[in-house]
C-alpha positions as CSV (number, residue, x, y, z in Angstrom):
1,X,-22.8,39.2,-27.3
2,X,-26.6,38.8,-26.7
3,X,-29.9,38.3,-28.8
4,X,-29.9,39.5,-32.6
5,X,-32.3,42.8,-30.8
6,X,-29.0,43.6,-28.5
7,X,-26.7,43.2,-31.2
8,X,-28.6,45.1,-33.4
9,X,-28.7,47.6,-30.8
10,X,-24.9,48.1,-29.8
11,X,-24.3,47.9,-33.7
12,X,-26.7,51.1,-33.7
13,X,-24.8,52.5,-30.9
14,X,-21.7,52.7,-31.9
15,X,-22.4,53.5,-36.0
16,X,-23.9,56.5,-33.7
17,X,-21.2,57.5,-31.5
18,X,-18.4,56.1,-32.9
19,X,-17.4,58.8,-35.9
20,X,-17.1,61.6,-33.4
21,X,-14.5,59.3,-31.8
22,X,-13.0,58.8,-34.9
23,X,-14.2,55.5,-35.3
24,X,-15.7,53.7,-37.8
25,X,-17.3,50.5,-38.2
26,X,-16.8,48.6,-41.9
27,X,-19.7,46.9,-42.1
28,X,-18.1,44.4,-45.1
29,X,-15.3,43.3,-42.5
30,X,-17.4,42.2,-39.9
31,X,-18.8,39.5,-38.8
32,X,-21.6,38.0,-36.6
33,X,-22.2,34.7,-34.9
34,X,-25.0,32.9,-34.8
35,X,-25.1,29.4,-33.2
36,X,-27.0,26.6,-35.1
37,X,-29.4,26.3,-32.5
38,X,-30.6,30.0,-33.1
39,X,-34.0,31.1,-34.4
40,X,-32.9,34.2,-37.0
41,X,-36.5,34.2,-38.2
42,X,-37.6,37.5,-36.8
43,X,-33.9,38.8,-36.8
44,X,-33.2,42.2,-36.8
45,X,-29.2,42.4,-37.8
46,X,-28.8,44.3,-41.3
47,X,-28.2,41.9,-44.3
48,X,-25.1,43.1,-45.2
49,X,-23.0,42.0,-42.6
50,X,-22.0,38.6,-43.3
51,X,-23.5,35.5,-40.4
52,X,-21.3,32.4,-39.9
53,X,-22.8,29.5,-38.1
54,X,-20.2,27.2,-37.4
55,X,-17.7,29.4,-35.7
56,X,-15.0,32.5,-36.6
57,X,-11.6,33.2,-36.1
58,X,-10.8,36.5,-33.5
59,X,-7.1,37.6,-33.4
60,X,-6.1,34.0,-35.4
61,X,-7.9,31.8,-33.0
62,X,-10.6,29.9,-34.0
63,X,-13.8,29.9,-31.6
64,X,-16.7,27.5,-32.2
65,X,-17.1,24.1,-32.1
66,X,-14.4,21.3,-31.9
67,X,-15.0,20.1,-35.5
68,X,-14.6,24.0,-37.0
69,X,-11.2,24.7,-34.7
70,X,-9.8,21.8,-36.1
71,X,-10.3,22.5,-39.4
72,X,-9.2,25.7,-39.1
73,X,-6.0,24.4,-37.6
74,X,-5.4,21.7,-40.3
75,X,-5.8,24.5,-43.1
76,X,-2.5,26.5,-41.3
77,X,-0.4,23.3,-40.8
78,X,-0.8,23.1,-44.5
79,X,0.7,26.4,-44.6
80,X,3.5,25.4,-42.0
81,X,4.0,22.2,-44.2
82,X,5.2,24.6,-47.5
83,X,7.6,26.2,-45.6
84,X,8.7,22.8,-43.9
85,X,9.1,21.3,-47.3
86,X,10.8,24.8,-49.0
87,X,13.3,24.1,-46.0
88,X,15.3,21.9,-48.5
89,X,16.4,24.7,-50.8
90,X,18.5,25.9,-48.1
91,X,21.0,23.2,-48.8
92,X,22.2,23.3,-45.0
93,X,21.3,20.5,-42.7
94,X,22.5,22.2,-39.6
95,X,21.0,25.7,-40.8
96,X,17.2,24.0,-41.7
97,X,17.5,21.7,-38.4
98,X,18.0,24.8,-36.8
99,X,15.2,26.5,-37.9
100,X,13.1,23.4,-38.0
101,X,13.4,23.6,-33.6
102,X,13.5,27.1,-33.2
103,X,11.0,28.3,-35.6
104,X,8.6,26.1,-37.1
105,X,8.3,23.5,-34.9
106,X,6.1,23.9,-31.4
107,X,6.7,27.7,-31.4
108,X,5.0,28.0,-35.1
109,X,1.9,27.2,-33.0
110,X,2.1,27.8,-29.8
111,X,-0.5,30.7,-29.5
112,X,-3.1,28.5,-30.6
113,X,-2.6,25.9,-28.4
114,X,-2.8,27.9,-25.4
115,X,-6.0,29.9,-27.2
116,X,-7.7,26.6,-27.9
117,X,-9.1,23.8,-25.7
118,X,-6.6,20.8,-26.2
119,X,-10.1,18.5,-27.1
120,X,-10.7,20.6,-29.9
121,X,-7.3,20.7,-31.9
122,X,-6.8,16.6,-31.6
123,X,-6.5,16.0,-35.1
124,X,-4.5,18.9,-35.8
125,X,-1.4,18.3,-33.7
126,X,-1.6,14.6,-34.6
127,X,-0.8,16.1,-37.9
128,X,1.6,18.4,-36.9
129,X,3.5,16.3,-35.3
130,X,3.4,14.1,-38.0
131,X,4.6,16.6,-40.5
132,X,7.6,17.8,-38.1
133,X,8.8,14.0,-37.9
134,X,8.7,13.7,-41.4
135,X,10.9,16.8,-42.0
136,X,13.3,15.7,-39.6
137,X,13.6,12.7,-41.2
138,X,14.2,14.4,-44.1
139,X,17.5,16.0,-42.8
140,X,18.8,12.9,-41.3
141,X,18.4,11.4,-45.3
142,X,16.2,8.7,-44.2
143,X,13.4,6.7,-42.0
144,X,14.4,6.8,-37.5
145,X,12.6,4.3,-35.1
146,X,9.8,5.7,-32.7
147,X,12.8,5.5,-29.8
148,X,14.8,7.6,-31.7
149,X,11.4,10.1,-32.5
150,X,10.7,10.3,-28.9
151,X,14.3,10.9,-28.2
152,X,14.0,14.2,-30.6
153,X,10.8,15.3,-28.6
154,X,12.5,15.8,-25.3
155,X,14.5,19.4,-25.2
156,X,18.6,19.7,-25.7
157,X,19.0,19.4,-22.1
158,X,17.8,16.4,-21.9
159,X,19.0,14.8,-24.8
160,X,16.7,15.5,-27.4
161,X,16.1,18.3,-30.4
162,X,13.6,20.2,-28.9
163,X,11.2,18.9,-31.1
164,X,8.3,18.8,-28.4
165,X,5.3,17.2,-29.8
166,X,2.0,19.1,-29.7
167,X,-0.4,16.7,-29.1
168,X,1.9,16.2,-25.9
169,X,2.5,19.3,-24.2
170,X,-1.1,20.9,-25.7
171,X,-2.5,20.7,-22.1
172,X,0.2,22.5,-20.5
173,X,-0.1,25.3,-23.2
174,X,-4.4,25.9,-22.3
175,X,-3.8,25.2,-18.5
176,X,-1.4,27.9,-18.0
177,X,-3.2,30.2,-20.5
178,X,-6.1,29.7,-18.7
179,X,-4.2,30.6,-15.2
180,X,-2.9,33.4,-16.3
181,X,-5.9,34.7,-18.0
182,X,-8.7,33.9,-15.1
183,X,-8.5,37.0,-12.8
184,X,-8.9,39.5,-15.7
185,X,-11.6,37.2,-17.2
186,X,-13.4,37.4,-13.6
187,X,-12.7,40.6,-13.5
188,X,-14.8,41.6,-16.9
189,X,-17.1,39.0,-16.1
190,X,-17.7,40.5,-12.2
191,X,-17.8,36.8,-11.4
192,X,-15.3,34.9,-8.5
193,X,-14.2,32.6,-9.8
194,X,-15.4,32.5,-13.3
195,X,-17.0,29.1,-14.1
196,X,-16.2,27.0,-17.0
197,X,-13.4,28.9,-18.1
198,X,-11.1,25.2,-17.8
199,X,-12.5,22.3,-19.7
200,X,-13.1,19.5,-17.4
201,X,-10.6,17.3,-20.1
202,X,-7.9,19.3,-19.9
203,X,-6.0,18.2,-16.3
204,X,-6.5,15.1,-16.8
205,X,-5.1,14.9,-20.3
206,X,-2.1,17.2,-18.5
207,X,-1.9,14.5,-16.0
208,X,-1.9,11.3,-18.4
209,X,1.2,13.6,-20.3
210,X,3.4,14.5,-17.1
211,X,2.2,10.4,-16.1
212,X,0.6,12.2,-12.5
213,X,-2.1,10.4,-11.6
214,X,-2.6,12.2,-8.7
215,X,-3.6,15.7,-10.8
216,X,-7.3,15.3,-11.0
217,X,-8.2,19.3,-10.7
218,X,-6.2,22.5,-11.0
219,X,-5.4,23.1,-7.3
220,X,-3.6,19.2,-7.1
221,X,-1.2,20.4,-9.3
222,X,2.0,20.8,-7.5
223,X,4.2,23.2,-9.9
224,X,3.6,26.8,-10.8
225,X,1.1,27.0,-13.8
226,X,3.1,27.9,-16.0
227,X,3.7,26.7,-19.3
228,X,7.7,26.3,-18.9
229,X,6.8,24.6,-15.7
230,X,4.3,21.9,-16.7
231,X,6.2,21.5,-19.7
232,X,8.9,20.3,-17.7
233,X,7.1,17.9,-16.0
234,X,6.1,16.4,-19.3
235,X,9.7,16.5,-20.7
236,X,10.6,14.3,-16.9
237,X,7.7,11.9,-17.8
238,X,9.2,11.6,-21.4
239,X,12.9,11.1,-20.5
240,X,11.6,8.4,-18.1
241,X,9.6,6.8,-20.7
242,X,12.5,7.2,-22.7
243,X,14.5,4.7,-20.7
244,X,12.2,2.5,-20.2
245,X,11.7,1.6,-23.6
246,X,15.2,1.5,-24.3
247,X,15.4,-1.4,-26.5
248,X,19.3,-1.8,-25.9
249,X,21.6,-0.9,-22.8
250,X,23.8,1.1,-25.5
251,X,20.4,2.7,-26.0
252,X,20.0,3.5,-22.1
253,X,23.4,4.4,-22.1
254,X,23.1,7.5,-24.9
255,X,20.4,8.8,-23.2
256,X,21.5,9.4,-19.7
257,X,24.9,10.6,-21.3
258,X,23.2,13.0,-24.1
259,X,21.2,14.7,-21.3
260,X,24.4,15.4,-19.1
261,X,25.3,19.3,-18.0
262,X,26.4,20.8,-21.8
263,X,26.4,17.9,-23.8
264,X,23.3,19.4,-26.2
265,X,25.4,22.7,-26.8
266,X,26.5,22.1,-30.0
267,X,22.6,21.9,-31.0
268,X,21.9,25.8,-29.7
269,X,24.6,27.3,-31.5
270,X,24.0,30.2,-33.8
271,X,25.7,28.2,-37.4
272,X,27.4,30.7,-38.0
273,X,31.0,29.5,-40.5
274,X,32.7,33.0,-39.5
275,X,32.2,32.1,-35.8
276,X,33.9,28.8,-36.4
277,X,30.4,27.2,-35.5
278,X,29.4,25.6,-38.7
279,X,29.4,21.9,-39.8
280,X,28.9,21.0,-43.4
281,X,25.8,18.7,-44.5
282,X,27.4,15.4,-43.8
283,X,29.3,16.4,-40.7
284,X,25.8,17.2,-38.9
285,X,24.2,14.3,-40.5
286,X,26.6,11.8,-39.0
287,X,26.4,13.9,-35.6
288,X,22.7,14.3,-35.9
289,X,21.9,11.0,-36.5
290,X,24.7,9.3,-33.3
291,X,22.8,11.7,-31.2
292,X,19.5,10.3,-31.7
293,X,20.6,7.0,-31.7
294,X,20.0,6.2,-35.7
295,X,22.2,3.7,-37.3
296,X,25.3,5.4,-39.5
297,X,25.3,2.2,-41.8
298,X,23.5,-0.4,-42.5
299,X,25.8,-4.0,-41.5
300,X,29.2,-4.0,-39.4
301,X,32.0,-3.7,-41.2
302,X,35.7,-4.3,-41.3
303,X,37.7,-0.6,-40.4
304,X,39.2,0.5,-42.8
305,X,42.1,2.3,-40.4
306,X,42.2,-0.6,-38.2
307,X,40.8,-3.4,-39.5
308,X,39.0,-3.6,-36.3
309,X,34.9,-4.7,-36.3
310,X,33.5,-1.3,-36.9
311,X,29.4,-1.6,-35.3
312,X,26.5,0.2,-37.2
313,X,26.0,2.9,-34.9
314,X,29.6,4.7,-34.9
315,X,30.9,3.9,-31.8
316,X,34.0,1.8,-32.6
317,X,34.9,5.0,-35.2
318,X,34.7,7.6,-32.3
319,X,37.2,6.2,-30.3
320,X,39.0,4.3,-32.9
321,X,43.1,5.3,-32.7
322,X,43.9,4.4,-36.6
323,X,45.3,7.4,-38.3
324,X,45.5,10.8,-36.4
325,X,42.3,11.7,-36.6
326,X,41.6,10.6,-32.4
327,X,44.9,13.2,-32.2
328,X,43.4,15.8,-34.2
329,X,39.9,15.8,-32.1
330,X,41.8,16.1,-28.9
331,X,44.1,19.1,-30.3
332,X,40.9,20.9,-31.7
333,X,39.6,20.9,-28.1
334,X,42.8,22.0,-26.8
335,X,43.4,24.7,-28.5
336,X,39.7,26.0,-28.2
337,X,40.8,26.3,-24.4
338,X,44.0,27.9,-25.4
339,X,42.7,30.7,-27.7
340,X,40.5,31.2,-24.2
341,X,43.6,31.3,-22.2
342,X,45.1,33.4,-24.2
343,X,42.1,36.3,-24.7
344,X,42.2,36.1,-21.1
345,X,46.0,37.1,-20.8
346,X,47.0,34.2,-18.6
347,X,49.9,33.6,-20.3
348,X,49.0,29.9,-22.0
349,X,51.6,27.5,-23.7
350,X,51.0,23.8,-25.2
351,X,52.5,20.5,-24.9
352,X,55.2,22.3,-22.3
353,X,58.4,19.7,-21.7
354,X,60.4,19.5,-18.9
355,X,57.2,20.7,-16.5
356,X,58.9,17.6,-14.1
357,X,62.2,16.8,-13.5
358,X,63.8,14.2,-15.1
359,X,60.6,13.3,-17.0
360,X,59.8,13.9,-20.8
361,X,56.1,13.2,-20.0
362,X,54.1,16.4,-20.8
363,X,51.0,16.5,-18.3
364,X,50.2,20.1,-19.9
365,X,48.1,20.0,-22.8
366,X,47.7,23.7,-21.8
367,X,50.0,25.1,-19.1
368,X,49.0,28.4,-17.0
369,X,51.8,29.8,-15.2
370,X,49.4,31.6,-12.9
371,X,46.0,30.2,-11.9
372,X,44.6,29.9,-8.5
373,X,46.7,31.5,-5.6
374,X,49.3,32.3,-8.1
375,X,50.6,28.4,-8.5
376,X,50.9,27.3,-12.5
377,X,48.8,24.9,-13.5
378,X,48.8,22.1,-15.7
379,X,45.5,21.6,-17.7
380,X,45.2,17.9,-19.1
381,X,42.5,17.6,-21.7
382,X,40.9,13.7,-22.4
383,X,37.8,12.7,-24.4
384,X,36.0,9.5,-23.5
385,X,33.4,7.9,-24.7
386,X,30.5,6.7,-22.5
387,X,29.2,3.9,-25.0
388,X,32.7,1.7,-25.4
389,X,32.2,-1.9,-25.0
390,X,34.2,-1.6,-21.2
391,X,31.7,1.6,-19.5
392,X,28.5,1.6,-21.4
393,X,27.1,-1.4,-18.8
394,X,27.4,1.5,-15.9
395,X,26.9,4.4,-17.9
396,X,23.3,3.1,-18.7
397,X,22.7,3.3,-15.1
398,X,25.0,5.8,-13.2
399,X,25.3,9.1,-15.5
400,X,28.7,10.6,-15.8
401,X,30.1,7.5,-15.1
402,X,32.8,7.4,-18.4
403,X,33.6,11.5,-17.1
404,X,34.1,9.8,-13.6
405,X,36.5,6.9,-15.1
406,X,38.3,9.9,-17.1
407,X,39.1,12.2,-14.2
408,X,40.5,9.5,-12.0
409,X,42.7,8.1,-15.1
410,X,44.4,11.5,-15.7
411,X,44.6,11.9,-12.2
412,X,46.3,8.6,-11.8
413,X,48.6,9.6,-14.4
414,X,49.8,12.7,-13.7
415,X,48.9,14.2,-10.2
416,X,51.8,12.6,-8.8
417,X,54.1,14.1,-10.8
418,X,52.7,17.5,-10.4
419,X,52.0,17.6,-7.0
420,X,55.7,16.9,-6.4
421,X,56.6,20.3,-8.9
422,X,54.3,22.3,-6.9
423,X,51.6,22.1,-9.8
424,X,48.2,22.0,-9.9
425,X,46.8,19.3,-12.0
426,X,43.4,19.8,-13.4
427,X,41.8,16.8,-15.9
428,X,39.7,18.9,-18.2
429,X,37.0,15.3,-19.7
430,X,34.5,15.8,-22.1
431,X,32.4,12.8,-22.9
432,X,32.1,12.4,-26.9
433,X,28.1,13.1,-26.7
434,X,29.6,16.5,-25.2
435,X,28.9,16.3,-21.2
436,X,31.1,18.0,-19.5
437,X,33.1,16.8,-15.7
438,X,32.3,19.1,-12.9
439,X,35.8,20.6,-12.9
440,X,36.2,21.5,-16.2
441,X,32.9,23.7,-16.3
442,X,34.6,25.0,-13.6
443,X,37.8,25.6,-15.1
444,X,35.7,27.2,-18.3
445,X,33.7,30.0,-16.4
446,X,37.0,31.1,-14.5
447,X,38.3,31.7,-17.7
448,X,35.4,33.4,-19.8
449,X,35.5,35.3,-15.8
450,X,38.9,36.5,-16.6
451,X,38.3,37.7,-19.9
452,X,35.3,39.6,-19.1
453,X,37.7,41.1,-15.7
454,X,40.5,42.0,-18.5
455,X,38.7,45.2,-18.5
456,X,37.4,45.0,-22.3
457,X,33.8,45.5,-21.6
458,X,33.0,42.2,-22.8
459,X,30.0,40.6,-21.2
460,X,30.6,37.3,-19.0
461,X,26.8,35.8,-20.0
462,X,28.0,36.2,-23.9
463,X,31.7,35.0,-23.7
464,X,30.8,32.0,-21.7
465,X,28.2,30.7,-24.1
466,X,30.2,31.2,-26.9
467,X,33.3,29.3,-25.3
468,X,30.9,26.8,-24.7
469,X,29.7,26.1,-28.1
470,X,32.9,26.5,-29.5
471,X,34.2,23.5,-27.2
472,X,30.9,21.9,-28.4
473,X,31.3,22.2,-31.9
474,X,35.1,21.7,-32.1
475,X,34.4,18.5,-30.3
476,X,31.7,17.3,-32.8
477,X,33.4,18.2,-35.5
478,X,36.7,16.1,-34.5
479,X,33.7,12.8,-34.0
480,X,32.6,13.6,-37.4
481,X,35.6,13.4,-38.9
482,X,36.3,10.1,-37.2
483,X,33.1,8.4,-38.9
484,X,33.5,10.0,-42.2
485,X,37.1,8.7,-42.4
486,X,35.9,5.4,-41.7
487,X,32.9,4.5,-44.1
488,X,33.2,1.2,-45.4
489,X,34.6,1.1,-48.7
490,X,33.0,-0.3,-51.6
491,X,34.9,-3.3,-53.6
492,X,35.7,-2.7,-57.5
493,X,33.2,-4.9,-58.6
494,X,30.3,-2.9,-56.7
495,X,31.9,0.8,-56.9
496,X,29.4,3.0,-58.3
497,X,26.8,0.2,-58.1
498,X,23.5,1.5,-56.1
């Protein structure tokens, strides 16, 4: 870096000393900069090295000015979009949304973003995020509102896909780049604290994103800068947008219960069929698309196990109790917990009779004969869902409120009972978007616990997320079943007719 005499001069240099260092300079794969306000009249750099005046790329990051990053950004989103569109010949909606979050999506770019002033990529993540809603779209089989879009930005703890948009969280990226780069940068530079190194647009586009109005320079910024950090605070700002634009209270009501502790497990899993942790193409469609809020059909319709009005959305078919298939969903969770029970050698059994005295009632869906203190007790499993015409008023307001209604029904029910047979009665409630009650998290890491104790080597961290997405999954897969069981079916005259 210097005058065309300078450079000239360390390009001397090391052609000099570098060979007895074993290095050699390639005059054909190098490069030098000249700005276009330069004079290279009276230039003294050799002709064959090749001069670009509108900027380079060093390590994959472009450097020059804002037009020339951007255009070098758009030319690799046009590489990301062929492998975005090639994601279709996987034939696996689950596997290619999958990859979709966890590969091509904000990670795909994320060392650019944080190489690269936010200002000069504008365009570029415009289009990217553009491109990613397309393909997601894609996968779902069809067109989703800007609610349901924003709802897919937020991470799976909150409710969304992890789909974080670029344009959005861009600022964080730079800032904590920046951060984490400054004290080795003033350290080359011999300069405390190096000047210019932050773009003056960058907090307050950081701020406008987290909606902090009171971040107008670094040191206001009341988090670690970190990107994980400030990305959080944009993810807050988004989930509270997120409400607010709610255009229903059924809509309010899916996002406080989607971003409840474990509900967005069944999005993490590895899809794995020999693991049990696979759902076919139109099971994760139907899942995908209740998650995010995008209509299953088109009209209302009359149930076809019920005759019951069946709404657009799904949730009449979740909890509908035509056929078995309500039954089956339950068991599938049950047994989950079982198979648990069982690796765990605490001596499980189902649907026990006779647990209280003159009672055929069966308060056990799974029955320990030794849990805390060495009492038995009696583990009663109930799925609820948080968007039925009698909770989703208060669950749009008060999350957990359908697990809440749940525990105290099965506690109604049965902890009489077992309290009198010396019982211990533990409601294990799932919502149907997956959140889990405080107890039954509980009750699930005292299990993986004693499988790890058994003394098989088998690591807690690993057997409690698998049991986790195994619940996850198994639950899912029982509300896909539900819908698909209960698509409208056509008359003769318009079978076959599209």
């Amino acid at each position: 870096m210097g005058s065309p005499d300078a450079l000239a001069s360390a390009l001397a240099f090391v052609e000099r000393e570098g060979p007895s260092l074993g290095l050699f300079l390639n005059r054909s794969k190098s490069l030098v900069f000249v700005p276009e306000e330069a004079d290279l009249c009276h230039s003294t750099l050799p002709p064959d090295i090749p001069i670009t005046r509108r900027g380079f790329s060093l390590l994959g990051c472009p450097v020059g000015p804002p037009d020339f990053c951007d255009e070098v950004f758009l030319n690799r989103i046009q590489k990301v979009k062929a492998s975005l569109h090639a994601l279709s010949d996987l034939k696996d909606a689950q596997l290619e949304c999958t990859l979709l979050r966890s590969c091509l999506a904000l990670p795909k770019i994320s060392f650019i973003l944080r190489a690269c002033p936010p200002s000069h990529l504008h365009n570029s993540t415009a289009s990217f995020d553009l491109a990613i809603r397309k393909t997601l779209e894609s996968i779902l089989g069809g067109p989703m509102s800007d609610w349901s879009w924003l709802k897919a930005t937020l991470p799976s703890s909150r409710g969304g896909l992890n789909l974080r948009c670029a344009s959005l969280h861009a600022p964080a990226a730079f800032l904590a780049s920046c951060s984490q780069a400054g004290p080795l940068v003033e350290q080359i530079l011999g300069l405390t604290p190096s000047p210019g190194i932050l773009p003056e647009s960058v907090v307050p586009a950081l701020a406008s994103a987290a909606a902090r109005s009171d971040w107008r320079v670094p040191c206001d910024i009341d988090v670690p800068l970190h990107q994980r950090t400030l990305s959080l605070a944009i993810d807050e700002a988004t989930f509270q947008q997120l409400l607010v634009s709610a255009p229903t209270t059924r809509s309010r009501a899916l996002a406080r219960s989607s971003s409840l502790p474990h509900a967005g497990d069944w999005l993490n899993v590895m899809p794995s069929t020999s693991l049990g942790l696979h759902l076919h193409d139109r099971e994760f469609r139907c899942c995908i698309s209740y998650w995010l809020g995008v209509p299953l059909h088109s009209v209302p319709f009359s149930c076809p196990e019920c005759q019951c009005s069946a709404d657009i959305f799904g949730d009449h078919q979740v909890g509908c109790g035509g056929s078995g298939d309500r039954i089956t969903r339950h068991n599938s969770v049950r047994d989950v917990i079982f198979s648990a029970a069982q690796s765990a050698a605490l001596g499980p059994t189902k649907e026990v009779l006779g647990l209280v005295a003159s009672s055929q009632t069966r308060p056990a869906d799974v029955y320990l004969p030794h849990w805390t203190s060495g009492r038995p007790a009696a583990l009663d499993i109930h799925v609820i869902s948080p968007l039925q015409e009698q909770l989703v008023a208060e669950a749009a307001f008060t999350p957990g409120h359908a697990l809440q209604v749940g525990v105290q029904r099965k506690l109604a029910s049965n902890l009489p009972s077992c309290r009198s047979a010396g019982i211990e009665c533990i409601p294990v409630v799932a919502e149907t978007l997956g959140g889990l009650a405080h107890d039954t998290i509980t009750i699930v890491k005292d299990i993986c616990r004693a499988i790890s104790d058994g003394g098989y080597g088998i690591d807690l961290h690993s057997t409690t997320r698998h049991l986790f997405h195994s619940l996850a999954i198994s639950l899912w897969r029982g509300n896909s079943t539900l819908w698909l069981h209960r698509f409208p079916t056509l008359p003769p005259s318009r079978d076959g007719v599209v």
